[in-house]
BATOR-213397 format. One record per residue: residue in three letters; x, y, z of N, C-alpha, C in turn. Coordinates in steps of 0.2 Angstrom, whole numbers, plus 2048, in hexadecimal, padded with zeros to 3 digits. Example, Ala and Ser with C-alpha at 12.3 -4.5 7.8 and 13.67 -1.06 7.14 Angstrom:
2
@aa: ALA	n.east: 842	n.north: 7E4	n.up: 827	ca.east: 83E	ca.north: 7EA	ca.up: 827	c.east: 842	c.north: 7F0	c.up: 827
@aa: SER	n.east: 840	n.north: 7F5	n.up: 823	ca.east: 844	ca.north: 7FB	ca.up: 824	c.east: 840	c.north: 800	c.up: 827
***
This chain:
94
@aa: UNK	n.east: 85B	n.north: 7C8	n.up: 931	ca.east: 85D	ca.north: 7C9	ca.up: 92B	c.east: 859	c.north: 7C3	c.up: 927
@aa: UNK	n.east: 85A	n.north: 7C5	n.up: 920	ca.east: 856	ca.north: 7BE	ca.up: 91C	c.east: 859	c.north: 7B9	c.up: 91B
@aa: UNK	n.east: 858	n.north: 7B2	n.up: 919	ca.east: 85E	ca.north: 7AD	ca.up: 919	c.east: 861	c.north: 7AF	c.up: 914
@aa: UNK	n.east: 866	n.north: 7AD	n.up: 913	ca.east: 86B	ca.north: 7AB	ca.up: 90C	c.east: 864	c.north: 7A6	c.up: 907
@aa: UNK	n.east: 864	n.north: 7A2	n.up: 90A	ca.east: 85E	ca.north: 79E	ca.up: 903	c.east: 859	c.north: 7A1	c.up: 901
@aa: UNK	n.east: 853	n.north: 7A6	n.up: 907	ca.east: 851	ca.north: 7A9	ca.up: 902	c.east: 853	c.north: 7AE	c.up: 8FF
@aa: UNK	n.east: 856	n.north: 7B2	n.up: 8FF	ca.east: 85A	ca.north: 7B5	ca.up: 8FC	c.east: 85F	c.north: 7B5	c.up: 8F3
@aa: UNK	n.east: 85F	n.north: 7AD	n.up: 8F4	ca.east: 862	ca.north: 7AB	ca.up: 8EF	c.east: 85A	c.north: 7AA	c.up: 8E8
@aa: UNK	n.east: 855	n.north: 7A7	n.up: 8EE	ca.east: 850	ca.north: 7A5	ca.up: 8EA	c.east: 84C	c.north: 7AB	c.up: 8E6
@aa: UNK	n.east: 84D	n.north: 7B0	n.up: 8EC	ca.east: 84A	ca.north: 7B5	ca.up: 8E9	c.east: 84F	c.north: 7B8	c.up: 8E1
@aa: UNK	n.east: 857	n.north: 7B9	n.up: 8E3	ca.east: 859	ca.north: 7BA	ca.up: 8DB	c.east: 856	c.north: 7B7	c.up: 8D6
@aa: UNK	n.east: 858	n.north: 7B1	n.up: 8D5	ca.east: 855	ca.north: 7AD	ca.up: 8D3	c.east: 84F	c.north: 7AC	c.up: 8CD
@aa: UNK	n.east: 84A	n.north: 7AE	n.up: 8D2	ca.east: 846	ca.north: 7AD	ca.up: 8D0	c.east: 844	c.north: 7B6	c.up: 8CD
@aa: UNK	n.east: 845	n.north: 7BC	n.up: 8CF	ca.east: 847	ca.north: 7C0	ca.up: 8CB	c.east: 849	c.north: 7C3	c.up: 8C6
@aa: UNK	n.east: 84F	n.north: 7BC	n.up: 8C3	ca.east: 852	ca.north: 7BB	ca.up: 8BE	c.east: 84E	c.north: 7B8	c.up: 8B8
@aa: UNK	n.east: 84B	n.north: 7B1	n.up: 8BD	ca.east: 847	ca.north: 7AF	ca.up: 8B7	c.east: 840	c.north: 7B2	c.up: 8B4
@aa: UNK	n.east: 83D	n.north: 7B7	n.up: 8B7	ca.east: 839	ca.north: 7B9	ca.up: 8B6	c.east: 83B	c.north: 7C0	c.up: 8B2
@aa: UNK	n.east: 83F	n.north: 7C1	n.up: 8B6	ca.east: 843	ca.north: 7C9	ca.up: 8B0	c.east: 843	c.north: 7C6	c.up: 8A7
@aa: UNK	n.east: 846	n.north: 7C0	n.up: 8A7	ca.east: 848	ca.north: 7BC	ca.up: 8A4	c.east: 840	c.north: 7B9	c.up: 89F
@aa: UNK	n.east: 83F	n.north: 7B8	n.up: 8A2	ca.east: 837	ca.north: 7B7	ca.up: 89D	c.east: 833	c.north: 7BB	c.up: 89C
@aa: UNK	n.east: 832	n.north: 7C1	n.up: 89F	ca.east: 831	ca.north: 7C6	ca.up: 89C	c.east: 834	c.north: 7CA	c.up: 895
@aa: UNK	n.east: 839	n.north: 7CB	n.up: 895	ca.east: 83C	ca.north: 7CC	ca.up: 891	c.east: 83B	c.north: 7C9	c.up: 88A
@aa: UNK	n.east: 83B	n.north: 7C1	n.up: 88D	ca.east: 83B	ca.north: 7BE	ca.up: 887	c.east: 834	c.north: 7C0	c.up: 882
@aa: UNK	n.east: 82E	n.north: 7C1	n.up: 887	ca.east: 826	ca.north: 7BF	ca.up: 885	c.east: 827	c.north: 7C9	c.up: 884
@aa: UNK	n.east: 829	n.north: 7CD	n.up: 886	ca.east: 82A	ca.north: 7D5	ca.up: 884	c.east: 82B	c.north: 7D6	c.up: 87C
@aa: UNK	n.east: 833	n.north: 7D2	n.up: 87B	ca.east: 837	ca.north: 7D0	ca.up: 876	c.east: 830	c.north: 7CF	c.up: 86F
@aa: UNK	n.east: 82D	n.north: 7C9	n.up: 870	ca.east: 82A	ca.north: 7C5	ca.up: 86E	c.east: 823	c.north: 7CA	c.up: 86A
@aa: UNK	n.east: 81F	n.north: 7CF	n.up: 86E	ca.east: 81B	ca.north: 7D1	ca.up: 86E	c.east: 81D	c.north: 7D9	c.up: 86A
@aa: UNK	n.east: 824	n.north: 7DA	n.up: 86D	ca.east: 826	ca.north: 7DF	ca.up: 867	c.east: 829	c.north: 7DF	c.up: 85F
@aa: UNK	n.east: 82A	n.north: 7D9	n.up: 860	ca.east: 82B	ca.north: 7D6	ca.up: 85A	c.east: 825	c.north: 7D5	c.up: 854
@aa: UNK	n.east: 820	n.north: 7D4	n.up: 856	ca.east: 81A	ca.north: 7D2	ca.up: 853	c.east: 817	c.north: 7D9	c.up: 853
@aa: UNK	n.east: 817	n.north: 7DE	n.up: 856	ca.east: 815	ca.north: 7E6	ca.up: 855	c.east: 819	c.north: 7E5	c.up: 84F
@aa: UNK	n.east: 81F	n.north: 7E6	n.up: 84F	ca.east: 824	ca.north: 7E9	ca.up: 849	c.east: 821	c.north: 7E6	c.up: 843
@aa: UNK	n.east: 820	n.north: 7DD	n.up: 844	ca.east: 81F	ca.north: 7DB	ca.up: 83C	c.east: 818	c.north: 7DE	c.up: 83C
@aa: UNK	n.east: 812	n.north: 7E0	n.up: 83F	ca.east: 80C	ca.north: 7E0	ca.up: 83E	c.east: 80D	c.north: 7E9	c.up: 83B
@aa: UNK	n.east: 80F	n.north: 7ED	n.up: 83C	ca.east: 811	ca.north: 7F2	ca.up: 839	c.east: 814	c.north: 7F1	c.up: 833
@aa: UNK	n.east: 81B	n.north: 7EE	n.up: 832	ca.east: 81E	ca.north: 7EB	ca.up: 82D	c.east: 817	c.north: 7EB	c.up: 829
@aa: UNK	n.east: 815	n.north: 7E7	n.up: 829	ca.east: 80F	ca.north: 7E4	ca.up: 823	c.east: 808	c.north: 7E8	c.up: 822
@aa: UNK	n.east: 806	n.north: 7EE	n.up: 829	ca.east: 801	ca.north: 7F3	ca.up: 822	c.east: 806	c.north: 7F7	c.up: 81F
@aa: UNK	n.east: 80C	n.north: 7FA	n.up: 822	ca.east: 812	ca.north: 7FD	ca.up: 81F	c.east: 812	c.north: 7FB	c.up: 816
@aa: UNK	n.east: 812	n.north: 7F4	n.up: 814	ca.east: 811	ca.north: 7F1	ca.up: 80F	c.east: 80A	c.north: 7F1	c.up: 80C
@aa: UNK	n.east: 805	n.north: 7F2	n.up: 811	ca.east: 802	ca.north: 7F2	ca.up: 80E	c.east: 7FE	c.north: 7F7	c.up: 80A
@aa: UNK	n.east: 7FE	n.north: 7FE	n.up: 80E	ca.east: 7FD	ca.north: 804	ca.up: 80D	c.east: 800	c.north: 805	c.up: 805
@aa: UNK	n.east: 807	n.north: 804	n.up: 805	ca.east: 809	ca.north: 805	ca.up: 801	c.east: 807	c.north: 803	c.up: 7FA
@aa: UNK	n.east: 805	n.north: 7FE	n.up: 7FA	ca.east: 803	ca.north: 7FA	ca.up: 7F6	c.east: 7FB	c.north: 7FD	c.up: 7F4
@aa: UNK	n.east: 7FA	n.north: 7FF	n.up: 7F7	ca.east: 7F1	ca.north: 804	ca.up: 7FA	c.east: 7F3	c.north: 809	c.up: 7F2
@aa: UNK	n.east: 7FA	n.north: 80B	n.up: 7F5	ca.east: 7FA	ca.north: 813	ca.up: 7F1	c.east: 7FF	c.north: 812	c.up: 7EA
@aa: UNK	n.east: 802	n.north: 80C	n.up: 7EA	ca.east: 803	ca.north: 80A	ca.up: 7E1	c.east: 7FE	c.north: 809	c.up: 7DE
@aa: UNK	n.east: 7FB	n.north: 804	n.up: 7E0	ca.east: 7F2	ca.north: 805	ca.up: 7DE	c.east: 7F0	c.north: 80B	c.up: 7DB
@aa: UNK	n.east: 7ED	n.north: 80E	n.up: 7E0	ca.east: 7EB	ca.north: 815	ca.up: 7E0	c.east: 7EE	c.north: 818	c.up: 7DB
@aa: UNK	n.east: 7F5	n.north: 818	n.up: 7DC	ca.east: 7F8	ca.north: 820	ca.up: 7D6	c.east: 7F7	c.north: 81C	c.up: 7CD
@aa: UNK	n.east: 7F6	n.north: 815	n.up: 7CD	ca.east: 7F5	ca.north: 811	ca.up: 7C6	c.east: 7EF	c.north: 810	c.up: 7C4
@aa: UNK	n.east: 7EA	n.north: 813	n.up: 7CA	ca.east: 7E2	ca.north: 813	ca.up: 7C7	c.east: 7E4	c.north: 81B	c.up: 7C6
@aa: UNK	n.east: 7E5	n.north: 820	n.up: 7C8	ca.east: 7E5	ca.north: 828	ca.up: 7C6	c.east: 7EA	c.north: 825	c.up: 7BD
@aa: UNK	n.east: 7EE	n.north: 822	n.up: 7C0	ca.east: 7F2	ca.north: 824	ca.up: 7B9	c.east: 7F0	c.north: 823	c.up: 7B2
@aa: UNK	n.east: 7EB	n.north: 81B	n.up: 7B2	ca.east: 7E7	ca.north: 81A	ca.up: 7AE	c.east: 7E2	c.north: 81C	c.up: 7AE
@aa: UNK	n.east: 7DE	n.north: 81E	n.up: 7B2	ca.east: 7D7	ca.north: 824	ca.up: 7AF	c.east: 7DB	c.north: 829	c.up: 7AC
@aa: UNK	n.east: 7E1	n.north: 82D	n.up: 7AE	ca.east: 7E3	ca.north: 832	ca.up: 7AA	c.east: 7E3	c.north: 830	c.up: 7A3
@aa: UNK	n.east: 7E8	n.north: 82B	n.up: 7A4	ca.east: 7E8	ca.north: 828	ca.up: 79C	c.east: 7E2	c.north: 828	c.up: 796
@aa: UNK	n.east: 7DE	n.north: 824	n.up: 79A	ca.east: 7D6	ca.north: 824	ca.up: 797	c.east: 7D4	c.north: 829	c.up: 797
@aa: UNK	n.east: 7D6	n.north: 830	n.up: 79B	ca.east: 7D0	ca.north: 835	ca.up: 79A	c.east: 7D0	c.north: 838	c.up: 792
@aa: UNK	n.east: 7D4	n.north: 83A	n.up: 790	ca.east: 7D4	ca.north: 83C	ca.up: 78A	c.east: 7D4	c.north: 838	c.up: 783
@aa: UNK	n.east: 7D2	n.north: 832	n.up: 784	ca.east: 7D3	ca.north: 82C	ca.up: 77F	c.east: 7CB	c.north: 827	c.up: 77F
@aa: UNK	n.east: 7C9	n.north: 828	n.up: 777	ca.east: 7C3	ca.north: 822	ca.up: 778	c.east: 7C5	c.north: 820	c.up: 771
@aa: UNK	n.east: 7C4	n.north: 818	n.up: 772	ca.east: 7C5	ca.north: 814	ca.up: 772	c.east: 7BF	c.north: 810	c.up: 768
@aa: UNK	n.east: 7C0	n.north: 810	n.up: 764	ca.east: 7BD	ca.north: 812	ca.up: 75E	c.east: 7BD	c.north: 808	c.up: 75D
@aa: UNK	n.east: 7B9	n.north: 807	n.up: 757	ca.east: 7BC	ca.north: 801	ca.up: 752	c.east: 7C2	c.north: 800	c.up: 750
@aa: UNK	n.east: 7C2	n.north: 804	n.up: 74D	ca.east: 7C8	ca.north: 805	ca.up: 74A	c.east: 7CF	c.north: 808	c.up: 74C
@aa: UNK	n.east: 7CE	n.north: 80D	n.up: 74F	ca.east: 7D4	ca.north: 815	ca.up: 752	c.east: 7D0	c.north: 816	c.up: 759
@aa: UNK	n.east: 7D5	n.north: 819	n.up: 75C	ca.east: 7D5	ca.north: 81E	ca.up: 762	c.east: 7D4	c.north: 824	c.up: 75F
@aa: UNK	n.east: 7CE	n.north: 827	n.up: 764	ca.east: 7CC	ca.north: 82F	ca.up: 761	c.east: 7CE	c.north: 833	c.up: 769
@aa: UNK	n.east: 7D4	n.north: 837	n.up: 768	ca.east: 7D8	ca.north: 83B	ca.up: 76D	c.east: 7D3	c.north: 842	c.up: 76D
@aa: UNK	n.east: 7D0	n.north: 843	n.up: 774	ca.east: 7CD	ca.north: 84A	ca.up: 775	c.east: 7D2	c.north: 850	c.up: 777
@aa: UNK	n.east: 7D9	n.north: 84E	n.up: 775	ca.east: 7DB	ca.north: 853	ca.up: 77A	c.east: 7DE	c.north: 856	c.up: 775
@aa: UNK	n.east: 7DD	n.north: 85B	n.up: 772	ca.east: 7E1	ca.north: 860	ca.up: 76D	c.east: 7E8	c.north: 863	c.up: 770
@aa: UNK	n.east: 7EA	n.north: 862	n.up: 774	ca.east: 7F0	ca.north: 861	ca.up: 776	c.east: 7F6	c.north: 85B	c.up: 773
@aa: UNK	n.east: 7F2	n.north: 858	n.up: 771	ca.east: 7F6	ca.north: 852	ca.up: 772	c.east: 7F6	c.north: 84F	c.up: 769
@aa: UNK	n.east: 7FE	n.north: 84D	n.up: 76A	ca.east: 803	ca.north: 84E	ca.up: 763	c.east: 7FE	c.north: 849	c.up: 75E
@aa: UNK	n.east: 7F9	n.north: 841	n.up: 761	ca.east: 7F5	ca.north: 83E	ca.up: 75E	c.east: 7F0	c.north: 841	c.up: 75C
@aa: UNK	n.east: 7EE	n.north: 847	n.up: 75F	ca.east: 7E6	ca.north: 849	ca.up: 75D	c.east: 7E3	c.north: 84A	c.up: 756
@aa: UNK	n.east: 7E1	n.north: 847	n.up: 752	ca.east: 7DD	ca.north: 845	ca.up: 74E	c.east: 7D7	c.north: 84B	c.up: 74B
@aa: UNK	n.east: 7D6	n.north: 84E	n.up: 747	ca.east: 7D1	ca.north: 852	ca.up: 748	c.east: 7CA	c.north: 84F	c.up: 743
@aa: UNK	n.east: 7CC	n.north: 84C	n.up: 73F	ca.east: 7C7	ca.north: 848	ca.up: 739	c.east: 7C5	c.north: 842	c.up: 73E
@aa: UNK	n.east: 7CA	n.north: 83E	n.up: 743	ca.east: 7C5	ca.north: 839	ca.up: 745	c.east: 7C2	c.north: 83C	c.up: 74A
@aa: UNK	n.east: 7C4	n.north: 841	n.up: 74F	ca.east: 7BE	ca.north: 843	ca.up: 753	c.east: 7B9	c.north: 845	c.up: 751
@aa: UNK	n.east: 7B9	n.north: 848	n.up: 748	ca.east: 7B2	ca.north: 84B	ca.up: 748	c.east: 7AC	c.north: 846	c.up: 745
@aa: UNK	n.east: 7B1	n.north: 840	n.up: 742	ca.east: 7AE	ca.north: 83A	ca.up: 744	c.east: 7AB	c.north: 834	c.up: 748
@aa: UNK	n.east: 7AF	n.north: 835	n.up: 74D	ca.east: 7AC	ca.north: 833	ca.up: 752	c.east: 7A6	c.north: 839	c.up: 756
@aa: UNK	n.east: 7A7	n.north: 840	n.up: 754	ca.east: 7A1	ca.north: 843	ca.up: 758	c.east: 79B	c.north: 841	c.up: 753
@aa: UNK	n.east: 79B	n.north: 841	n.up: 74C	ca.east: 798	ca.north: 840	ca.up: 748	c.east: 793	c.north: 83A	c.up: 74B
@aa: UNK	n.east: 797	n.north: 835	n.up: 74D	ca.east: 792	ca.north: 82D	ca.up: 74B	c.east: 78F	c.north: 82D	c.up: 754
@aa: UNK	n.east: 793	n.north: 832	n.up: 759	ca.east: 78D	ca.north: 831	ca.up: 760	c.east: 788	c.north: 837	c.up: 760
@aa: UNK	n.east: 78A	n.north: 83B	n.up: 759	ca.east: 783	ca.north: 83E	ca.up: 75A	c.east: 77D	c.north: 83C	c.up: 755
@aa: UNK	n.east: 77E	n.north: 838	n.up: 750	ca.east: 77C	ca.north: 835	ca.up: 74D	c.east: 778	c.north: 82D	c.up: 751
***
């Protein structure tokens, strides 16, 4: 049979190694999560961007920008103008 001593050594040292693994396991999943954590954040931040570049071109699309006034292209829309857009087409074709 095996002795008692080694025996005990072998626990032992089972433990301490179960044990240290753990810890360096722990460790390394931990740092998975925060490194996810942070494109998680950062993606996001990707696509606030994004939807506030669409939202200001939208804005701009139907708007140019005069001396004086804003000339609104969009005949939809309650600010449309119809004497300064035809002076505004008036002075770029001009």
């Amino acid at each position: 049979m095996v002795n008692s001593a080694v025996a005990n050594v072998g626990r032992w040292s089972a433990l301490a190694f179960g044990l240290f693994y753990g810890y360096t396991h722990n460790i390394s999943l931990q740092k998975q999560a925060e490194q996810k954590k942070a494109e998680a954040e950062y993606h996001r931040k990707e696509l606030l961007i994004e939807q506030a570049r669409l939202a200001y071109a939208k804005k701009q699309a139907g708007v140019i920008k005069t001396d004086a006034a804003e000339v609104t292209f969009d005949i939809e829309s309650p600010d449309f103008d119809l004497e300064k857009y035809l002076e505004q087409f008036e002075k770029e074709s001009n």
